[in-house]
C-alpha positions in Angstrom: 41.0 -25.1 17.3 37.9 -24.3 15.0 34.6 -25.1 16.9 33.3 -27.6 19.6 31.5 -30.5 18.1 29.5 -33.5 20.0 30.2 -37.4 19.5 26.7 -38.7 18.9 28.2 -42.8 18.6 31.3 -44.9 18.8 31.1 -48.3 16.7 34.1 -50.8 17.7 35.0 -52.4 14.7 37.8 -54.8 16.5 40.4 -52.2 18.1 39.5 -50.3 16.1 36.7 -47.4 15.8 34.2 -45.4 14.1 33.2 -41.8 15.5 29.8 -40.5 14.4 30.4 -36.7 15.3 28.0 -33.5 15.2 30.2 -30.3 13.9 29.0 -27.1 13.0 30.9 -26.8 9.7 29.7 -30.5 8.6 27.9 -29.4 5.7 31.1 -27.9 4.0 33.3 -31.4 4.4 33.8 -33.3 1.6 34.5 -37.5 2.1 38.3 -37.8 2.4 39.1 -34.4 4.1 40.9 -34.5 7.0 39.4 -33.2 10.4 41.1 -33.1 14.4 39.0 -34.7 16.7 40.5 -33.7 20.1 43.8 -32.9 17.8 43.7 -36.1 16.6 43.8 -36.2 12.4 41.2 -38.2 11.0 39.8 -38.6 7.8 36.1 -37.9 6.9 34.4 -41.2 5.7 30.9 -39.7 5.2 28.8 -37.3 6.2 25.2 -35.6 5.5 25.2 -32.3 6.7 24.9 -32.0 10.1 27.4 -34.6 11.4 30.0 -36.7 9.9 31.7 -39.9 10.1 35.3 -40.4 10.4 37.6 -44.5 11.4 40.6 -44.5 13.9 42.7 -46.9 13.6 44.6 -49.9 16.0 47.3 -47.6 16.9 45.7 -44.1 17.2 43.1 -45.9 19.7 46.0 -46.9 21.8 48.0 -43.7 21.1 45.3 -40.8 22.0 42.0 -40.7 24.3 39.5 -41.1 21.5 39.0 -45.2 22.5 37.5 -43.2 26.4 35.6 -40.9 24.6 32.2 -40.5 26.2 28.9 -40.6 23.8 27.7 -37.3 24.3 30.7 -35.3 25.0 32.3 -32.5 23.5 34.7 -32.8 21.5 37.3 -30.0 20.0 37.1 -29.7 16.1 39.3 -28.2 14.0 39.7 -28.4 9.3 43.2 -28.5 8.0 44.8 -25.4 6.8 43.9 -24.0 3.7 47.0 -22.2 1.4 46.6 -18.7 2.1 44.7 -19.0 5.9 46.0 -16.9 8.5 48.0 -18.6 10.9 47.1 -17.9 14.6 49.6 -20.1 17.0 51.8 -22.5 16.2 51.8 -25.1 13.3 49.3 -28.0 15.0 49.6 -31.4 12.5 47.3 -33.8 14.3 49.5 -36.4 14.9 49.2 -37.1 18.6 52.8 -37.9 20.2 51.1 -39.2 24.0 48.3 -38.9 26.4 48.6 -35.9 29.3 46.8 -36.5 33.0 45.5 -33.2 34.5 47.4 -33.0 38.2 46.2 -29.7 39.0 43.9 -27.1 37.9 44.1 -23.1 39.5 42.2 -20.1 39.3 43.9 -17.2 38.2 42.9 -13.6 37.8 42.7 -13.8 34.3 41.3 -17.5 33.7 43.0 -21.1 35.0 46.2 -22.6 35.5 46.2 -26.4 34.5 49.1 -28.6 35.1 49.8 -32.0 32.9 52.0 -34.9 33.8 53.4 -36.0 30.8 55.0 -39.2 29.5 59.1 -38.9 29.4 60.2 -39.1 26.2 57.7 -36.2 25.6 59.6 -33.5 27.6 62.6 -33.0 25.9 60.3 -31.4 23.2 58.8 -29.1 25.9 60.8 -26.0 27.3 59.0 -22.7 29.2 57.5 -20.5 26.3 57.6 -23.2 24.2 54.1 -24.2 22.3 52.3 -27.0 23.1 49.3 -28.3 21.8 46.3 -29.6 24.2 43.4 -31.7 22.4 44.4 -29.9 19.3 44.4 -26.3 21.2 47.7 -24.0 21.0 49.0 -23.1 24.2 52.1 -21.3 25.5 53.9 -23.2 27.9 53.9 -21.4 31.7 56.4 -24.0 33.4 58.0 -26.8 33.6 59.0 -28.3 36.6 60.1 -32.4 36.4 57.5 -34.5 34.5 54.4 -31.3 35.3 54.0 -29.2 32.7 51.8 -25.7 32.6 49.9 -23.9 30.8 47.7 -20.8 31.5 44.3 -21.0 29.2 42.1 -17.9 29.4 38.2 -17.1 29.2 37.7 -17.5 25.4 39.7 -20.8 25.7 37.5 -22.2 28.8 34.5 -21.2 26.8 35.2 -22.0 23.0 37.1 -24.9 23.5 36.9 -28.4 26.3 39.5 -26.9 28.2 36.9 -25.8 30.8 35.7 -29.3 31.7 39.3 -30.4 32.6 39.7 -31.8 36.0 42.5 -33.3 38.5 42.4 -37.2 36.5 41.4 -36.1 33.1 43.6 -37.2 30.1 44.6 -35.0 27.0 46.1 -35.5 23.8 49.5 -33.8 23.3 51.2 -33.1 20.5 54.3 -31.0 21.5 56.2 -28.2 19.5 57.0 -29.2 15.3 59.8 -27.3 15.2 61.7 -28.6 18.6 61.1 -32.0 16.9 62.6 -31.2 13.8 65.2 -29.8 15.4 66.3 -32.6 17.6 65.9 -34.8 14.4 68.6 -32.3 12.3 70.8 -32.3 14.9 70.6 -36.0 15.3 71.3 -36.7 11.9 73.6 -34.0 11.5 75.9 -35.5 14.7 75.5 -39.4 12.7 77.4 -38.0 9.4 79.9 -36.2 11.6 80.4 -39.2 13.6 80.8 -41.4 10.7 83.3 -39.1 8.4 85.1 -38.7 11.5 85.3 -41.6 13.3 84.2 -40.1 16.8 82.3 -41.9 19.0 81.0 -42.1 22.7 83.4 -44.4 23.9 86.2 -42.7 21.9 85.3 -39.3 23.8 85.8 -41.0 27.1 89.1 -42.4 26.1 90.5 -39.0 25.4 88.8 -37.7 28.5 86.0 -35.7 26.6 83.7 -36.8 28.7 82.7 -39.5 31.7 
């Protein structure tokens, strides 16, 4: 995450939207450059200097929290990655895989404990140590336990970021780990060819007593 920006308007255009955003870099973006909102990728429509415009779509409305975004509120900001940038957590693409609710949120010594809840078919991407992203912030994953997930966010990540605003019912954007994803889709596509050259399958597994 680069900087915190501010939405100054939302125009529905049918489900669709149109985010009028403040940033502090919004003099440097050019029309067509892509900027996280929240870690949502979006594309910069216009913009003259101080803020900037940017459309999301049918399906990133229903897919992310910008559609309940508040005029007024902070938002997280962040460019894409310039060849040759230093890379600080884990490779973050914007493309938002499901919507977090905040269940708990703890005090720790060294900052705050916040636990998700997070859709199903999101946790077989998420493991303890793992990297999640969090409204387009890069986090380490604390625990897992079931369907809650943890992570432990510290002072400069309260202050520089809208982690510190999160409460017990808030939603996040959540974009889990790259690499566990292209690793499930390898393996997937790995055990197809096997399972076509060879002829295995589920139910032939079961017959031989593989498996119940």
């Amino acid at each position: 995450m680069e900087a915190k920006g501010r939405l100054r308007e939302v125009r529905k255009i049918g489900s669709a939207a149109r985010l009028h955003l403040e940033a502090p870099f919004a003099a440097e973006l050019a029309r067509g450059e892509s900027v996280a909102v929240n870690g949502v990728c979006l594309t910069v429509s216009e913009g003259d200097g101080e803020t900037f415009w940017a459309d999301a779509v049918e399906r990133t409305i229903s897919l992310t929290t910008l559609g309940r975004l508040v005029r007024g509120g902070e938002v997280n900001l962040e460019r894409a990655l310039r060849s040759g940038d230093r890379i600080g957590g884990h490779m973050v693409t914007g493309h938002v895989d499901g919507v977090g609710t905040v269940e708990r949120v703890k005090r720790t010594a060294s900052g705050r404990d916040v636990t998700f809840r997070l859709p199903p078919e999101l946790l077989r991407h998420v493991a303890t140590r793992g990297s999640l992203a969090v409204d387009g912030v890069s986090l380490t994953v604390a625990e897992v336990r079931g369907r809650s997930v943890t992570v432990s966010l510290i002072p400069e990540t309260l202050e520089s970021t809208i982690a510190g605003r999160y409460r017990p019912g808030a939603e996040a954007n959540i974009e889990t780990d790259l690499a566990a994803k292209y690793q499930e889709a390898s393996a997937t596509s790995e055990g197809s060819a096997e399972g076509r050259s060879s002829g295995i399958t589920l139910d032939k597994l079961r017959e031989l007593g593989f498996t119940e």
